[in-house]
C-alpha positions in Angstrom: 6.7 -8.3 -4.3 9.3 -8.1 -7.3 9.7 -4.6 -7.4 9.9 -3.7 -3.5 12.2 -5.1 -0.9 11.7 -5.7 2.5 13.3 -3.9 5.6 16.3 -5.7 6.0 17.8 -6.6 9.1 20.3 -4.5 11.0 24.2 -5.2 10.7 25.9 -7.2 12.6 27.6 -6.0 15.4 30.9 -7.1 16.3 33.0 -7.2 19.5 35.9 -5.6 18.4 36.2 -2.4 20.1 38.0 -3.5 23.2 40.2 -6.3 21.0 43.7 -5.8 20.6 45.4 -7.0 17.5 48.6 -7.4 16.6 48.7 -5.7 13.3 49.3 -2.1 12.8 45.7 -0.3 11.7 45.5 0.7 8.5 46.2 4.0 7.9 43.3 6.4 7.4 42.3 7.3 4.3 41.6 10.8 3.5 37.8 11.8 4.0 36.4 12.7 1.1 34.5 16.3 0.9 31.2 16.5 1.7 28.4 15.5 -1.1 27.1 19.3 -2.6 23.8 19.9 -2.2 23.5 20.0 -6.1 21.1 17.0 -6.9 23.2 14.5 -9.1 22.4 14.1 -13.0 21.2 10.7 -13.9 23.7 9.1 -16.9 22.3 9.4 -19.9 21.8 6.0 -21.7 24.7 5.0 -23.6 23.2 4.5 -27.4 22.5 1.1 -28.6 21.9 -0.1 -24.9 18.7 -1.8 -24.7 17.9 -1.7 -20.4 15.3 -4.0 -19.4 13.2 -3.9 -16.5 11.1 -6.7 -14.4 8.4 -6.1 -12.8 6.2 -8.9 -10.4 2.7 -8.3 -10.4 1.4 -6.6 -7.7 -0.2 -8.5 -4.4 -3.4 -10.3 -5.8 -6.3 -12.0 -4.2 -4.9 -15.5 -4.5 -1.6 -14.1 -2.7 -3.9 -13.5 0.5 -3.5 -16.3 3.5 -7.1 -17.2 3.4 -8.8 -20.4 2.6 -9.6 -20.9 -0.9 -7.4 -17.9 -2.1 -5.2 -20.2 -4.5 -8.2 -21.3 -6.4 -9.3 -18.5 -7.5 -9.5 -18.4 -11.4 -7.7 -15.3 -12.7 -7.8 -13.4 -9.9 -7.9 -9.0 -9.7 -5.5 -7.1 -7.4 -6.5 -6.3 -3.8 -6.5 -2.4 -2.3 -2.7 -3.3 -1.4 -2.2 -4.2 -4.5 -3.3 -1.4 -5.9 -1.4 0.6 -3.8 1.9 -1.0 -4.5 0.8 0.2 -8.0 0.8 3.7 -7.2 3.9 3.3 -4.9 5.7 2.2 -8.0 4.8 5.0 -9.9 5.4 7.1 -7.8 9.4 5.8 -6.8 9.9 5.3 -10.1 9.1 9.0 -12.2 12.2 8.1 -14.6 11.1 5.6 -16.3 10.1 6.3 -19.5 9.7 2.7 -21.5 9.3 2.3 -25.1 7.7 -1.3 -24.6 5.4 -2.9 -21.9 5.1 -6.5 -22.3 2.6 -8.1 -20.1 1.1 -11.7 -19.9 -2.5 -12.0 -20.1 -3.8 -12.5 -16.8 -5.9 -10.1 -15.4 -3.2 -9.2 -12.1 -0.7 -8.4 -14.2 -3.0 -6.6 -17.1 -3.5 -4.2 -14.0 -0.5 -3.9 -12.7 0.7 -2.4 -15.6 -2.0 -0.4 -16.2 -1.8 1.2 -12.6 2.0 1.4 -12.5 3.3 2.4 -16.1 0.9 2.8 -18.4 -1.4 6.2 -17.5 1.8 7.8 -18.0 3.2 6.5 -20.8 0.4 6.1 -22.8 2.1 3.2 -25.0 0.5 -0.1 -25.7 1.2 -2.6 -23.8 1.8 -5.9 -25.6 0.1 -8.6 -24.2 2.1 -12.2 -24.6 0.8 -15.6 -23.2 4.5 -16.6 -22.9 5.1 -14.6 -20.2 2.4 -15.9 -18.2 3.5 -18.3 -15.2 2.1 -21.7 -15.5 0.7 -24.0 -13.3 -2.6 -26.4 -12.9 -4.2 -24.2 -10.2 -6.9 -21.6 -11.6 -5.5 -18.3 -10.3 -2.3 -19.4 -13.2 -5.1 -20.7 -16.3 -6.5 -17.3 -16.6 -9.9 -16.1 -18.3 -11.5 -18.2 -20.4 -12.0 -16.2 -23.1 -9.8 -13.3 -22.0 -12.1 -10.5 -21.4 -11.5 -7.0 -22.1 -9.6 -4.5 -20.2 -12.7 -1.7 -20.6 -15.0 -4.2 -19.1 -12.6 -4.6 -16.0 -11.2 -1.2 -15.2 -13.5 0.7 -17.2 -13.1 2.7 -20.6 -10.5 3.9 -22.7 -8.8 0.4 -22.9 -9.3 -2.9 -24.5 -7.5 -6.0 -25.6 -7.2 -6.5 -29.2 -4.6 -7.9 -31.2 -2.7 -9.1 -28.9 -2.1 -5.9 -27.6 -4.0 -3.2 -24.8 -4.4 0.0 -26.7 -6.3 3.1 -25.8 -9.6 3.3 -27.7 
């Protein structure tokens, strides 16, 4: 996924206890005082900065191991997909977008409409640029790009190049 990193491995671990060295250890460095246990303020946003945020669709079927996964046309998210949706939302309360821009196939229609959008409420402009190309069918999308109520039920549908609330 994009937007979640793995476990990563433990440090290395060195040797170096029981080695000698010829230099003189660095002097230690006073230790700062401990951290309050007043939650620290997020910086507010410096104006005129634009940040921008990336976000990988969540897992979809044609990311699944099994045979015949990678040709599926325009394939929907699976349960653990759907659940990295909610994980996102949930790690993520802060962010409060003014723009969700969104290619049109249908993994990445509902990741966004998982993760940011029933929050936000803002349209989220839909942009066949941004979709990732390739000859297999899970990267053509829809043929006639259906609409977002029909998929994940009312309340939303694509029109105008955008996915607004009815």
């Amino acid at each position: 996924m994009g937007f979640w990193s793995r476990k990563s491995s433990p440090p290395l671990t060195t040797q170096r206890e029981n080695v000698k060295s010829k230099h003189k250890p660095a002097p230690k460095k006073a230790t700062p005082p401990p951290p309050s246990s007043k939650p620290k303020s997020k910086p507010k946003p410096r104006p005129g900065r634009i940040i921008v945020h990336f976000v990988r669709h969540a897992e979809g079927y044609n990311n699944l191991r099994t045979p015949g996964a990678g040709n599926l046309t325009d394939p929907l998210l699976t349960p653990h997909g759907k659940s990295q949706c909610l994980t996102l939302r949930t790690q993520f309360p802060h962010l409060k977008p003014h723009h969700i821009l969104c290619s049109p196939l249908r993994r990445t229609l509902q990741t966004a409409l998982l993760s940011l959008s029933p929050r936000t409420r803002i349209p989220i402009t839909v942009d066949p640029d941004l979709r990732e190309y390739g000859s297999v069918p899970n990267c053509t999308g829809s043929p006639g790009q259906r609409g977002v109520g029909e998929e994940w039920g009312e309340g939303w549908s694509v029109c105008g190049g955008e996915v607004e609330e009815e």
